[in-house]
N, C-alpha and C positions, 0 to 999 in steps of 0.2 A: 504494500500500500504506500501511495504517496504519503512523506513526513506530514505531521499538522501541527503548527503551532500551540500550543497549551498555555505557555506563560513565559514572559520576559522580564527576564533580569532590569534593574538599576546598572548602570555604569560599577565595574566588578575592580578592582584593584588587584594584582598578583605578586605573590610572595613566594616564600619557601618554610614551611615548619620548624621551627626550633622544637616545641614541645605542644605534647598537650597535658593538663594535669587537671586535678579537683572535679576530672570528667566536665565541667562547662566554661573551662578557659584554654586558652590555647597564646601560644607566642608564636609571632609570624614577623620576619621580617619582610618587609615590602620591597619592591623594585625599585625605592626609594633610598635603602638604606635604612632607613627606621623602622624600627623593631616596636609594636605593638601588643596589646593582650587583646586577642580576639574573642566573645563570645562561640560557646561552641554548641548550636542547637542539636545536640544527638549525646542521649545519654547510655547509649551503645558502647558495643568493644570498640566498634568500627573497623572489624576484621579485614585484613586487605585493605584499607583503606586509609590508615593511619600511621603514614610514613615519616619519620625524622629527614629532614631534607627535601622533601616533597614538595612538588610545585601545587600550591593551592591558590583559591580566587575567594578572596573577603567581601562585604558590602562595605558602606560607612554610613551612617546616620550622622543627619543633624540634630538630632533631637536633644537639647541640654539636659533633660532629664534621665537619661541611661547611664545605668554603668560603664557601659563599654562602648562604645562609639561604632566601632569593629564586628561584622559576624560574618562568622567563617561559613562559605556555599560551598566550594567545589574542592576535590581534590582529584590530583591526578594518578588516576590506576594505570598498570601496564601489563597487566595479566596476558591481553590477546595484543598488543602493542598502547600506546600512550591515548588514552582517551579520559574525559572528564567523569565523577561519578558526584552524587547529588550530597554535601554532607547535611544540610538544613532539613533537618525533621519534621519543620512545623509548617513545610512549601507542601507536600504529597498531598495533603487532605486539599488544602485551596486548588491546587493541579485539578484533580478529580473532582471539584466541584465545580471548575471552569468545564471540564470536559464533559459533566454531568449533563449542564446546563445547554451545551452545544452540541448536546446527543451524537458522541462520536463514537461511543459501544454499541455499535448494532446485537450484538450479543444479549444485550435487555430488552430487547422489542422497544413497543412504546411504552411509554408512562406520562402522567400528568403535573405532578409536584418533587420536586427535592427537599426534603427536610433534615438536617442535620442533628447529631448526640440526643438523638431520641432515645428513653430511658427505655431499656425491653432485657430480660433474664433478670439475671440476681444482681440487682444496684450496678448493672451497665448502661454504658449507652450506643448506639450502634451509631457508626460513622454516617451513614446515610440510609433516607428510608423513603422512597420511592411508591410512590402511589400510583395506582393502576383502576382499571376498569374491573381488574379479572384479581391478582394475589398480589400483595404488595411487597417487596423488594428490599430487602434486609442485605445492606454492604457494609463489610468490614474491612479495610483498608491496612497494609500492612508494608512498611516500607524497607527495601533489602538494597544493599550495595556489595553484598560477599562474592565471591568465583571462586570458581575452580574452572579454571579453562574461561568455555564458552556457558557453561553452566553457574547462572546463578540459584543462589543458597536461600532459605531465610526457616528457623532463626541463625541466628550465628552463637547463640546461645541461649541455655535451660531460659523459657520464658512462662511461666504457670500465669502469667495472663494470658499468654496466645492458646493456651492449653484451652481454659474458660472460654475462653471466647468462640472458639470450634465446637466447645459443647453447646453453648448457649445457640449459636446457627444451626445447628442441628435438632436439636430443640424445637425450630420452630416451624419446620418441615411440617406434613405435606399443607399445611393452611399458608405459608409464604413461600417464596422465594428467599433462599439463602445465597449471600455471596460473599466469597472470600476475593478479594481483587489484591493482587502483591504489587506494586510499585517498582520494578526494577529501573532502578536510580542510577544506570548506564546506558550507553548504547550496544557493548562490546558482548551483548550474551542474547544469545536465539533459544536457549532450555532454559527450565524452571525445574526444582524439586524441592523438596522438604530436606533441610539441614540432618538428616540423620545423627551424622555425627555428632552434632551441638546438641541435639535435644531429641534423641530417638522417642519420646515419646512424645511428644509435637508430630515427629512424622506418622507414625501410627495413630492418632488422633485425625490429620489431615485425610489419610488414604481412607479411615472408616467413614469420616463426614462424605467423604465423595461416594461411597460406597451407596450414601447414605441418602444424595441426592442434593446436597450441597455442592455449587457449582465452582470451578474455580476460573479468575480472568488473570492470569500472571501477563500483565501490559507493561509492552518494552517501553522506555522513554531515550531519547537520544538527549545527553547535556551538553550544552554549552555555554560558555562564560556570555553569550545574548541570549541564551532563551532554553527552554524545552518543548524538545517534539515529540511527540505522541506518533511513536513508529507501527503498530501492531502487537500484537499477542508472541506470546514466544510458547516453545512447544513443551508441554508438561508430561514431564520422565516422573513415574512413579514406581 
């Protein structure tokens, strides 16, 4: 499928990693020469992802009231050669809700409404909740930047939220539609699977939910330091 814009960056500043630490800060020297404390919106390993010396792309706010002036977006992975990966945690939901709104998943048919953190299981709320003529449309949104190869990973590690949350989609079978949608936060990977290794029972959790009738859309994103594109679906290995 032709690439589709999703969303564009602010003017992106590029550095190289010194550290990251306290998991929400991060030192970046710029192409400037000055060395900053970056925000770091991912409270992940950030597996593969989080290089010492690493070419990364910052924001910068005007805003006087933040701590940090600085948030770290992109870093550069090289698994399948040098391409950007998405490090901003809190872009995937707004992504997919631009994309929602622009009906670019032919894969949900039609629907009427986007509703957001609608409360549904045990004191969750579900990412997105899609209103229909016919079953309404429970999306759980989960953001992955790990490889191996051409195959991306998620989790990257034990997540007994992500656990919950496959139960609760399943759950609410067959009166809704249930969707798991992974976010891959590269362009560099055409598979999807469940992290075994990190969290074997996340992966056994994912394969019975499917089993199950809960659907999955692992959606490639292409990044770069202008923007994200919304490339297609990548092939789910189970």
């Amino acid at each position: 499928m032709s690439p589709i814009q999703v969303h564009t960056f602010p003017p992106l500043l590029e550095g190289r990693l010194i550290k990251r630490y306290k998991r929400f800060m991060a030192d970046i020297e710029l192409a400037s020469g000055d060395i900053v404390t970056a925000h770091c919106p991912n409270t992940g390993p950030m597996t593969g992802v989080c290089h010492v010396n690493g070419r990364v792309m910052v924001s910068q706010s005007d805003n006087p009231k933040r701590k940090l002036a600085y948030t770290w977006e992109l870093a550069e992975v090289n698994d399948n050669g040098p391409v950007w990966a998405g490090v901003n945690t809190a872009l995937p939901n707004r992504v997919i809700q631009t994309a929602l709104n622009e009906r670019i998943f032919d894969q949900l048919g039609a629907y009427d409404t986007v509703k957001r953190e609608v409360p549904y299981g045990t004191k969750s709320r579900i990412d997105f909740l899609l209103t229909t003529d016919d079953r309404p449309i429970y999306i759980e949104v989960k953001n992955s930047t790990w490889a191996q190869g051409q195959l991306c990973l998620f989790p990257d590690t034990v997540t007994t939220r992500g656990q919950k949350h496959l139960r609760e989609l399943t759950a609410l079978l067959p009166e809704s539609r249930a969707v798991m949608l992974y976010f891959i936060n590269r362009g560099d990977c055409d598979q999807f699977a469940p992290g075994d290794s990190a969290d074997p029972d996340y992966g056994q959790l994912l394969r019975d939910a499917i089993a199950a009738g809960v659907e999955v859309l692992p959606c490639r994103f292409d990044i770069s330091p202008t923007g994200i594109d919304y490339i297609g679906l990548a092939e789910l290995v189970l």
